[in-house]
C-alpha positions as a Markdown table, in Angstrom:
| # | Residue | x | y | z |
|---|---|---|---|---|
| 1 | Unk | 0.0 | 0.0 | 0.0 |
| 2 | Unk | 2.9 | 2.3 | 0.7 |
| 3 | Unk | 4.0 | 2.0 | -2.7 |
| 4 | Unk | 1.0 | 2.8 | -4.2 |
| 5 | Unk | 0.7 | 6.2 | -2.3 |
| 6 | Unk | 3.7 | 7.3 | -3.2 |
| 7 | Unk | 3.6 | 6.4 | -6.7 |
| 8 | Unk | 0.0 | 8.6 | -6.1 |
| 9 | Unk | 2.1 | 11.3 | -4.4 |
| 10 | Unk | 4.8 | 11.0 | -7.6 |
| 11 | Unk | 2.1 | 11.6 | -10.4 |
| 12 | Unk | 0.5 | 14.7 | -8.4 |
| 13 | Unk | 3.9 | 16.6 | -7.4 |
| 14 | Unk | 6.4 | 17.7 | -9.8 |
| 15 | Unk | 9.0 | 18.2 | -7.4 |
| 16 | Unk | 9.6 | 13.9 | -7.7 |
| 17 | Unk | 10.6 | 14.7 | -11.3 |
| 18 | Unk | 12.6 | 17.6 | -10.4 |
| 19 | Unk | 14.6 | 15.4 | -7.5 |
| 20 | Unk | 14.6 | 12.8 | -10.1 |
| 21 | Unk | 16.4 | 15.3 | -13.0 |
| 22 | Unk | 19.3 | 16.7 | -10.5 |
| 23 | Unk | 20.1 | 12.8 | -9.6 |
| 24 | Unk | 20.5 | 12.1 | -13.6 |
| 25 | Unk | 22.7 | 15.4 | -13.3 |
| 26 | Unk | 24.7 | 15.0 | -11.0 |
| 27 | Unk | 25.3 | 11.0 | -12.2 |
| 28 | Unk | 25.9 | 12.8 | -15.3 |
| 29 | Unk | 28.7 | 14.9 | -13.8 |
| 30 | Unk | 30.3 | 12.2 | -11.6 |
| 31 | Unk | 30.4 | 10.0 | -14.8 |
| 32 | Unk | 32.4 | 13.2 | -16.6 |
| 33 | Unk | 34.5 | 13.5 | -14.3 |
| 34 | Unk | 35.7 | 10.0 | -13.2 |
| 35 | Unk | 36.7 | 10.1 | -16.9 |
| 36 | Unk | 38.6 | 13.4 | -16.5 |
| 37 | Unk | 40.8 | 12.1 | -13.4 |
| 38 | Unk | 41.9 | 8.8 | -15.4 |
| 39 | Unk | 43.6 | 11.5 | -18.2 |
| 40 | Unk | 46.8 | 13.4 | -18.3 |
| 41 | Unk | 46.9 | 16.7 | -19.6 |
| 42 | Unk | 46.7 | 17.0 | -23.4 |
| 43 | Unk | 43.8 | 16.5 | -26.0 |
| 44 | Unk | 42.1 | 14.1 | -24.6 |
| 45 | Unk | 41.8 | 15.5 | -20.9 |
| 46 | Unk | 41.0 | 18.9 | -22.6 |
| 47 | Unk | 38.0 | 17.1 | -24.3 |
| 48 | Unk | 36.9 | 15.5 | -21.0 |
| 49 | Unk | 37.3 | 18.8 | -18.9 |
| 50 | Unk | 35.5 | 20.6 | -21.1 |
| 51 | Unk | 32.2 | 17.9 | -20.5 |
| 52 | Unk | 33.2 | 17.8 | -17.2 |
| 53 | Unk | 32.8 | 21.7 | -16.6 |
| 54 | Unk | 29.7 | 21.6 | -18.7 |
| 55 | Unk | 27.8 | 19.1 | -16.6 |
| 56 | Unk | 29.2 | 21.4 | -13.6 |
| 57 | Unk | 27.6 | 24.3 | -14.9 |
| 58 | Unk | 24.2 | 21.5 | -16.0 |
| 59 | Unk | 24.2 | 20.9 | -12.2 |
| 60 | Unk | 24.7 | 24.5 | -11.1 |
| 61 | Unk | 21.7 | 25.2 | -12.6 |
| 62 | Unk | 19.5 | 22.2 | -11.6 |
| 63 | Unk | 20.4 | 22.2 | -7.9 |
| 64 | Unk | 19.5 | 26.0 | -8.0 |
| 65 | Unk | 16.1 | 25.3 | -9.6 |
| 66 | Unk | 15.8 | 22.2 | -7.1 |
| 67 | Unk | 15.8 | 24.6 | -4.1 |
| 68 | Unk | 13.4 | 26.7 | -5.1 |
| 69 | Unk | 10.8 | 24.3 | -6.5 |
| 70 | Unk | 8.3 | 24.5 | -4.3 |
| 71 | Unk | 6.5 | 20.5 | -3.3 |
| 72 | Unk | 2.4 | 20.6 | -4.1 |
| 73 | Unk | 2.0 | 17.6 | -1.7 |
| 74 | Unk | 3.3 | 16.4 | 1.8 |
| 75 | Unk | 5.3 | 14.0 | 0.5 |
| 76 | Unk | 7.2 | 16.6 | -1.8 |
| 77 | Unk | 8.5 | 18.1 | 0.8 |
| 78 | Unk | 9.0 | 15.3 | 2.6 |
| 79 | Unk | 11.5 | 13.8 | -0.4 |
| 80 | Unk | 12.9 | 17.2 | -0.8 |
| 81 | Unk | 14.1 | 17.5 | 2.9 |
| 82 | Unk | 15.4 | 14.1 | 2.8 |
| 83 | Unk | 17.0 | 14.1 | -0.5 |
| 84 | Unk | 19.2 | 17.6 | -0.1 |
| 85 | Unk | 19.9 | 16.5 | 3.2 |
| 86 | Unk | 21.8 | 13.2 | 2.0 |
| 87 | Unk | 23.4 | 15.5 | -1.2 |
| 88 | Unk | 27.3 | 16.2 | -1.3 |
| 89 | Unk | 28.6 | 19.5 | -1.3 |
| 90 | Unk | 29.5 | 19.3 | -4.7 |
| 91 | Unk | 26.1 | 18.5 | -5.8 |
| 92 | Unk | 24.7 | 21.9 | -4.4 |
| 93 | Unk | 25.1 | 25.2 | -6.4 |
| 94 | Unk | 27.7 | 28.1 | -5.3 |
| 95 | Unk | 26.3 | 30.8 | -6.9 |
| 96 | Unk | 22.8 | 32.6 | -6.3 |
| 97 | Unk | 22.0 | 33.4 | -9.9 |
| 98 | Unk | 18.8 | 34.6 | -8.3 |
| 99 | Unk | 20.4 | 37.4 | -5.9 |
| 100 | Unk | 18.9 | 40.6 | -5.9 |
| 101 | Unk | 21.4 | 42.4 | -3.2 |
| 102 | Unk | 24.9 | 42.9 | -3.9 |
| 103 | Unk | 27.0 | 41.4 | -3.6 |
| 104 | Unk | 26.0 | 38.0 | -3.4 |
| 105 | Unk | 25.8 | 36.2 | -0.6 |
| 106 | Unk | 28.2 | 32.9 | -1.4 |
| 107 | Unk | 28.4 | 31.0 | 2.1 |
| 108 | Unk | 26.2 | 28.1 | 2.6 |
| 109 | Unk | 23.9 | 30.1 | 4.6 |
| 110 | Unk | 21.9 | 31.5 | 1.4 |
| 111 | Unk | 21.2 | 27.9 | 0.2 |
| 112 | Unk | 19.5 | 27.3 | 3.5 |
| 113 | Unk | 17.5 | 29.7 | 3.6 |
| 114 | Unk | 16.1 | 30.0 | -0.1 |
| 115 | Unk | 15.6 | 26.0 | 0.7 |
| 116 | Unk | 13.9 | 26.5 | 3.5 |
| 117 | Unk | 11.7 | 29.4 | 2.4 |
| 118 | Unk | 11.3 | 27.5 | -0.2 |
| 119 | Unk | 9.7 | 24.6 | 1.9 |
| 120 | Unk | 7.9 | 27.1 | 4.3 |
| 121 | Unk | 5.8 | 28.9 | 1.4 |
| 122 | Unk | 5.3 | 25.1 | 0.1 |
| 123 | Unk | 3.6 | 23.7 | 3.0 |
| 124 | Unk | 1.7 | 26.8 | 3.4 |
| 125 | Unk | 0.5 | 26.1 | 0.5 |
| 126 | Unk | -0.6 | 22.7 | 1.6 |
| 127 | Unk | -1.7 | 23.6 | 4.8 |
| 128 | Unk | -3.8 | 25.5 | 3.0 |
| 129 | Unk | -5.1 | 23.3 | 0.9 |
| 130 | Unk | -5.8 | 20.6 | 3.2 |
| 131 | Unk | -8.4 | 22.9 | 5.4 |
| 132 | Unk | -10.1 | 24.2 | 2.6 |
| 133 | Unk | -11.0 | 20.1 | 1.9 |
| 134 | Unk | -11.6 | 19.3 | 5.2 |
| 135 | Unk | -13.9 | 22.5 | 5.8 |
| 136 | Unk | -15.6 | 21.7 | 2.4 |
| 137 | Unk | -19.6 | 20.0 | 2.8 |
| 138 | Unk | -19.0 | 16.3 | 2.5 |
């Protein structure tokens, strides 16, 4: 039964597939670079470190996108929490392309908290949603 809720939970909240993209990315990356650390410098390495940076900047972007996706359902946020909480530092981004102060906040404390705004404004949301169906005539 469990597995049938959350395959319910997976089909409602597009935050699964967003989890879901960032592992394929960051897979992507490891992949990339475990090629780049077998080559010495010359053609070939230049080749791979040129993949490698470019699935660094793919996963740059993703994990920003990942922590500000907001979850529709409980669940969402449930996998979200769980599944940045077991990420390497290497699989988060550096950079707050979405900064609006200068300069830009770089420490690990900005990730936190656009993540756990993030989370806040999401189960809002489903707080929300939740009272309006149990309020609603049944």
């Amino acid at each position: 039964m469990g597995e049938l809720a959350m395959t319910e939970h997976t089909n409602q909240d597009p935050i699964f597939a967003a989890i879901e993209r960032h592992r394929e990315v960051s897979a992507q990356l490891a992949a990339a670079m475990a090629v780049s650390t077998k080559l010495m410098n010359g053609p070939e390495f230049e080749a791979a470190d040129t993949v490698s940076r470019t699935r660094a900047e793919d996963l740059e972007a993703c994990g920003a996108s990942l922590i500000r996706s907001e979850p529709t359902t409980l669940a969402g946020a449930i996998a979200l929490t769980r599944y940045v909480a077991s990420l390497g530092e290497w699989q988060m981004p550096t950079d707050d392309p979405h900064a609006e102060e200068a300069p830009r906040d770089l420490s690990d404390d900005w990730r936190r908290k656009v993540l756990l705004t993030t989370l806040a404004n999401a189960l809002d949301k489903i707080s929300a949603k939740e009272q309006v169906i149990t309020r609603a005539p049944g």
